[in-house]
N, C-alpha and C positions, 0 to 999 in steps of 0.2 A: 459509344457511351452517351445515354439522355443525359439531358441539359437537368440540371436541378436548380429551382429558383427556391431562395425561403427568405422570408422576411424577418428583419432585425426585431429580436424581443425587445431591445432600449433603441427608441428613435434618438440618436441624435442627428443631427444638418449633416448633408454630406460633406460641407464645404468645411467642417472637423475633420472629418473621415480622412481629405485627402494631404491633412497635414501627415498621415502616416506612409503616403507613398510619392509626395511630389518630385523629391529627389531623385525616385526609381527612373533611369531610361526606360524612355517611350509611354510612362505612367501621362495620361490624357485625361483631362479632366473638361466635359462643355457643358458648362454654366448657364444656367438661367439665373440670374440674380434679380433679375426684373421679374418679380413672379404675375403671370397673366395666364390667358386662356392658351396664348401660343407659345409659352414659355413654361410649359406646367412640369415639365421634368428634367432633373440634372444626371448625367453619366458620367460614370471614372471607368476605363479603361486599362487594367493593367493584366502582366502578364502574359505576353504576345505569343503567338506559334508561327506563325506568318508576317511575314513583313515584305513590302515590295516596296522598290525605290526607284523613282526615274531620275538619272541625274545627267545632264548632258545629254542629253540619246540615248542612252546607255539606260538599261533596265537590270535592276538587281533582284534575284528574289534569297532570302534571307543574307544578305553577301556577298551572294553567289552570280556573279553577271549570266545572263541570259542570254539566247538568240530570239526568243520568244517577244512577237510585240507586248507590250505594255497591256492597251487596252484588252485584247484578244483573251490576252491570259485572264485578266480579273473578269472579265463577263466568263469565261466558260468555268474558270474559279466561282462565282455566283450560281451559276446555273445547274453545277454539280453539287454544291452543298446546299441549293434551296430548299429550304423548310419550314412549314408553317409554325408561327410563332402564336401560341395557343394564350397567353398570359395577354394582359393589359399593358403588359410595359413597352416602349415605342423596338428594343433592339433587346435579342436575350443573346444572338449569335451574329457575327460579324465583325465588320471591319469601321476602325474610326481612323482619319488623316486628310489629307488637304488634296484638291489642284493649284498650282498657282496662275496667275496669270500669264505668266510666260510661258506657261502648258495650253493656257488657251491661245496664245499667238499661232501652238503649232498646230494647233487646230483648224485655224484661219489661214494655215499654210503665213504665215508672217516675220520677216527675219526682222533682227534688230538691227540697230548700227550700235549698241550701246557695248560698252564689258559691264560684266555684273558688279552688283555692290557687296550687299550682302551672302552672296553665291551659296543659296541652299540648294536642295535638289527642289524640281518641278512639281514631284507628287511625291506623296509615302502614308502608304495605307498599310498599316499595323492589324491585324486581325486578332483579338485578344479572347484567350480563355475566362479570363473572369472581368463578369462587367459587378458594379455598385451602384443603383441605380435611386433617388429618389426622386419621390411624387411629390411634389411641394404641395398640392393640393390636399392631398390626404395625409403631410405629417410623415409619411412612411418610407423606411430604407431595404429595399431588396437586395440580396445578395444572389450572384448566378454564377454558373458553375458549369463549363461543356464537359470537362475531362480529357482537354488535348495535351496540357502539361501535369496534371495532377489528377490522381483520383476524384473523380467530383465531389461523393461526399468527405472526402479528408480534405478538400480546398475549401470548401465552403465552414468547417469544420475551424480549419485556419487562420483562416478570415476573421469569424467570428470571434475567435480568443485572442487574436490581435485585436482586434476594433474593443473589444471589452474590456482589454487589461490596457487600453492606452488613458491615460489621464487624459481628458478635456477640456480647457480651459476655455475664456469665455471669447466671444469674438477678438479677433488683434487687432490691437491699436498702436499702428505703425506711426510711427512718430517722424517728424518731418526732418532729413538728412541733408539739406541745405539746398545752394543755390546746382542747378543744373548747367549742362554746355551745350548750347541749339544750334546746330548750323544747317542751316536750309539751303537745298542744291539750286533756287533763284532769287536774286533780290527782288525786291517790290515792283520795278520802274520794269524790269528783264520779264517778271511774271504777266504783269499788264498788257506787254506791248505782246506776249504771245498768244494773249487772249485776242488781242488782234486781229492775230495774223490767221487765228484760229476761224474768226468771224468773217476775212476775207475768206478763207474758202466755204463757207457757208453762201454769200454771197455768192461765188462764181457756180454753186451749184453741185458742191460735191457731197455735202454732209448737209443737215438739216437741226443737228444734236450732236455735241460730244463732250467728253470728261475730261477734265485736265486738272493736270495731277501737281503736286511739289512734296518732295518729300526729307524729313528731317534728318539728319543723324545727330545722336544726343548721347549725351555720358551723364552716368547720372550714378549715384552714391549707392541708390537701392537695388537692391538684387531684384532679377528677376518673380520672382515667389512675394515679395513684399510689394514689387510694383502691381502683381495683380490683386495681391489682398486691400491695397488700398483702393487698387481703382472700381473692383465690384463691389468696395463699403461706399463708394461717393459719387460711382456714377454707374448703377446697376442697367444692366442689357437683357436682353431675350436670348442671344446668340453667342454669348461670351466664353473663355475659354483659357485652359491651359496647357500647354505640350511644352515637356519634356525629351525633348530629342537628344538629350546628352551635350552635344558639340554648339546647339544652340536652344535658342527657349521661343516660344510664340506665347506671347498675350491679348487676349482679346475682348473686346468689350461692343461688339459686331450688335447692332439694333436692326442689321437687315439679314431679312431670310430669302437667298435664290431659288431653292426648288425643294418643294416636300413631299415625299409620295407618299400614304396611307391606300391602302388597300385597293389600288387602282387609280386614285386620284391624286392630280399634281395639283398644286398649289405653287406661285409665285407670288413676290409682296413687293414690288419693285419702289423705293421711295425719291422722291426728287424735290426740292424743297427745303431748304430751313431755315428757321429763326430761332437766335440766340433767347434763350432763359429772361425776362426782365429783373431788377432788381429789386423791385414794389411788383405789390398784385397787381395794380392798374398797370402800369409799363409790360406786365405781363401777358395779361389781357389784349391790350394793344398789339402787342408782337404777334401772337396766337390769330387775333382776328387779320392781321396786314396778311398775316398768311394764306388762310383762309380765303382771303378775298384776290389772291394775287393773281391775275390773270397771266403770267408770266410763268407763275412755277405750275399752275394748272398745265397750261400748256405745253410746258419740258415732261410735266409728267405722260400726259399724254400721249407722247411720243414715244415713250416708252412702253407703256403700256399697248400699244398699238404693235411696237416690235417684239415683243415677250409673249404677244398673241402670235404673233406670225411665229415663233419660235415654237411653241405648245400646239399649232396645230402640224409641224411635218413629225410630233409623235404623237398625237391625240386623237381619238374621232373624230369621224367629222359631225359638225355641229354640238362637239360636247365642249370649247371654248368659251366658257363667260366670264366678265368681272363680276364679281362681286363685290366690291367697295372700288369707289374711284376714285374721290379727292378724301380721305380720311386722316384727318390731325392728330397725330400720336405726339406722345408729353415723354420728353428724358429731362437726366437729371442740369445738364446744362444747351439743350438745344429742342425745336418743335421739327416733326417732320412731316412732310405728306405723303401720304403712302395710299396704295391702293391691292388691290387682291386680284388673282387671275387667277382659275383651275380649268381641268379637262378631264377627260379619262384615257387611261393611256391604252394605244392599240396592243391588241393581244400578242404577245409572244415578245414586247418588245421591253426592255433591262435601261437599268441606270444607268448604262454606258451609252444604247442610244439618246437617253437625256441628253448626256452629257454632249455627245457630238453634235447635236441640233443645237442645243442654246449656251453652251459655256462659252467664251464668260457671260456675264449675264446684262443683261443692255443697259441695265441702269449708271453702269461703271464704265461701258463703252462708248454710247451715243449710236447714230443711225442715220446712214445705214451701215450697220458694223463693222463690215470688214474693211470701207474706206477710212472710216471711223479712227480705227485700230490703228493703221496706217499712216493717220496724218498725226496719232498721237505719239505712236514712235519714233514720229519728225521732229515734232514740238518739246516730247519732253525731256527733261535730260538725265534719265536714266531710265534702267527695266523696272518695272513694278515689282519683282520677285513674288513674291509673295500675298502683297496687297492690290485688291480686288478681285482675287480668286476666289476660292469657296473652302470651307471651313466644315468638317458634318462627319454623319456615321452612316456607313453603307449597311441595312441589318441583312441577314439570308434569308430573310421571308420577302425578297424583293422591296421593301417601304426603303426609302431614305428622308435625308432630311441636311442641307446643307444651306450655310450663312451665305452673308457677304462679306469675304472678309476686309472690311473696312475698318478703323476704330482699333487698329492692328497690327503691332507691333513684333517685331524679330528682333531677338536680342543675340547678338555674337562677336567673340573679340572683343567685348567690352565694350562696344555700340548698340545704341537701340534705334533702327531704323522703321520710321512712322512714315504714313503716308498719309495726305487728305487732299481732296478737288472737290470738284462740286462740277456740276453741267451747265453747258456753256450752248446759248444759242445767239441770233442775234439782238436779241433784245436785252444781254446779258450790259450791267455795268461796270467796267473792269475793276474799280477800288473794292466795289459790294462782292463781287467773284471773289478778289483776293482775300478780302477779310475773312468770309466764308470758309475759307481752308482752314484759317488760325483759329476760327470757332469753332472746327469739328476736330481739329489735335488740343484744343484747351485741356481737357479733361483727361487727357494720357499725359500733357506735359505737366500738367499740377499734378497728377500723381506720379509722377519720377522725382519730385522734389522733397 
């Protein structure tokens, strides 16, 4: 069955749209809220044919446990349904779901000492029959259509008289549900002195760069569906996100992108750096320039950038590894960050899954050199990251991908919303300003759960 794309006669925002299927299991929604040149279009994903799951070791495909490696399966999965994808739209066929970070431990061959927290699976990549796709830029909502669970044109068909006969209303204005409950896995004095200890083995010569993490657990009044419609009204992203997994919900509000492939070319955006929002334009300004001028987060970025090269070239040409932007000050809606750009071309013959095994996770959220990195962070911190500092993204069948960082990222389950935030840590790092830095980059998830 061809794919049928056809474009919506009445534009509305898709971000209306997906009030009609949030609730659906496995309905995904990745948001650009922050509309830019690298945030130009939003995807819903519903309707799945395929679904694969890694949980524990343990590989399921719809259900169904497997003997089958994980990876093995989805690359020859990719490579038998690859198809040029003839339209303008970034994905018409494909798969959208996550790695977590503790998928990239096993990558790294890395064992924990930790028990899980929030205990989702590693990875789960849904492959949907009908994507909804719009262009922020052009105003316009496509609808797509492959034909693996419904006729195509009677899906799209569907679709169409649903989205038309649903009343509209005008954006939500979620109204604030009171005081929230935060309890963070370090206190202040506990986080400091790991910052430490982190900084001696910098010193002794094992790491140069690494991440250190604390992460919250929160009870909070708002449902998941309201905590994200507040948080892309007050603090819109490039990268941001909604999944529905039934048994739990991910929200996202991700400003970082780790790997985008178009047509041959990867693209990285590693960021390291930031300063909080001022409260006056001039305090703003000041913030903006301190950054700017910091020789400090130059330098952390640096390092990264240095390592996300080395990573893009064991799958890239040789000599086809440049930066493109190096210390570049991007504006959110309560923090400044520095960011920079790295692409390549990727060698012939080789898939998203080789990406993945070269550079996941991705250096900015590890430090370097990674695999010690990793190592002394699962010393240090005190629990697994699940979920947070993984990747977030859509795999399409015409080989492009396109995956976050998931940072700014929250899992909600049992009635907990577990957030994460750190910041990079070298020796010139000062332990109060590090920790602060954590509370400034969960500000904006914690004021919207209230």
């Amino acid at each position: 069955m061809n794919t049928v794309i056809k474009e919506l006669g009445n534009y509305k925002p898709i971000s209306h749209i997906f009030k009609l299927f949030y609730k659906e299991k496995n309905a995904v929604f990745l948001d650009s809220s922050l509309e830019n040149e690298i945030g130009r279009y939003s995807i819903i994903g519903i309707n799945e044919y395929l679904t694969l799951i890694l949980k524990d070791g343990h590989f399921f495909i719809n259900g169904v446990e497997s003997k089958n490696n994980f990876e093995e399966y989805l690359e020859e999965y990719i490579l038998n349904e690859m198809e040029e994808n003839l339209s303008s739209l970034p994905i018409v066929k494909g798969g959208i779901g996550y790695f977590s970070y503790d998928y990239g431990r096993s990558i790294e061959k890395i064992s924990t000492r930790h028990d899980d927290t929030d205990n989702i699976p590693e990875c789960i990549w849904n492959f949907y029959d009908n994507f909804i796709i719009e262009d922020l830029k052009e105003k316009k909502v496509y609808l797509i259509a492959n034909g693996k669970t419904e006729h195509a044109e009677k899906s799209i068909k569907q679709l169409e008289e649903k989205i038309d006969s649903f009343l509209f209303a005008e954006e939500d204005n979620i109204k604030s549900h009171g005081e929230i409950e935060v309890k963070p896995n370090f206190e202040k004095n506990e986080y400091m002195n790991t910052i430490k200890k982190m900084k001696d083995y910098m010193i002794e010569g094992d790491i140069y760069i690494a991440n250190m993490t604390q992460k919250f657990k929160v009870i909070s009044n708002n449902t998941p569906y309201q905590f994200f419609t507040k948080l892309r009204k007050d603090n819109p992203s490039t990268f941001g996100g909604y999944f529905n997994y039934g048994s739990f919900q991910i929200v996202s509000a991700s400003p970082e992108r780790f790997m985008f492939m178009k047509d041959g070319i990867i693209h990285t955006r590693p960021i390291k750096g930031t300063r909080k929002r001022g409260e006056t334009k001039k305090e703003d300004e000041q913030l903006k320039k301190e950054l700017e001028d910091s020789n400090k987060d130059k330098s952390e970025l640096l390092m990264i950038v240095d390592l996300e090269r080395n990573d893009l070239n064991k799958v890239c040409e040789e000599h086809s590894v440049v930066v493109n932007q190096l210390f570049n000050v991007e504006s959110y809606a309560t923090v400044y960050h520095l960011v920079s750009d790295i692409s390549g071309k990727i060698r012939q013959s080789y898939t998203v899954i080789d990406v993945i095994r070269a550079s996941f996770p991705g250096g900015s959220i590890t430090g370097a050199p990674k695999h010690r990195a990793m190592e002394i962070i699962d010393e240090l911190e005190h629990g697994v990251r699940g979920l947070y500092t993984g990747s977030i993204g859509y795999i399409s069948l015409d080989g492009n991908f396109d995956f976050n960082i998931a940072i700014r990222t929250a899992v909600y389950k049992d009635g907990y919303y577990y957030i994460g935030a750190g910041g990079g840590i070298t020796c010139e790092s000062e332990l109060e300003f590090e920790y602060e830095e954590t509370l400034q980059k969960a500000k904006a998830l914690l004021e919207a759960l209230k």
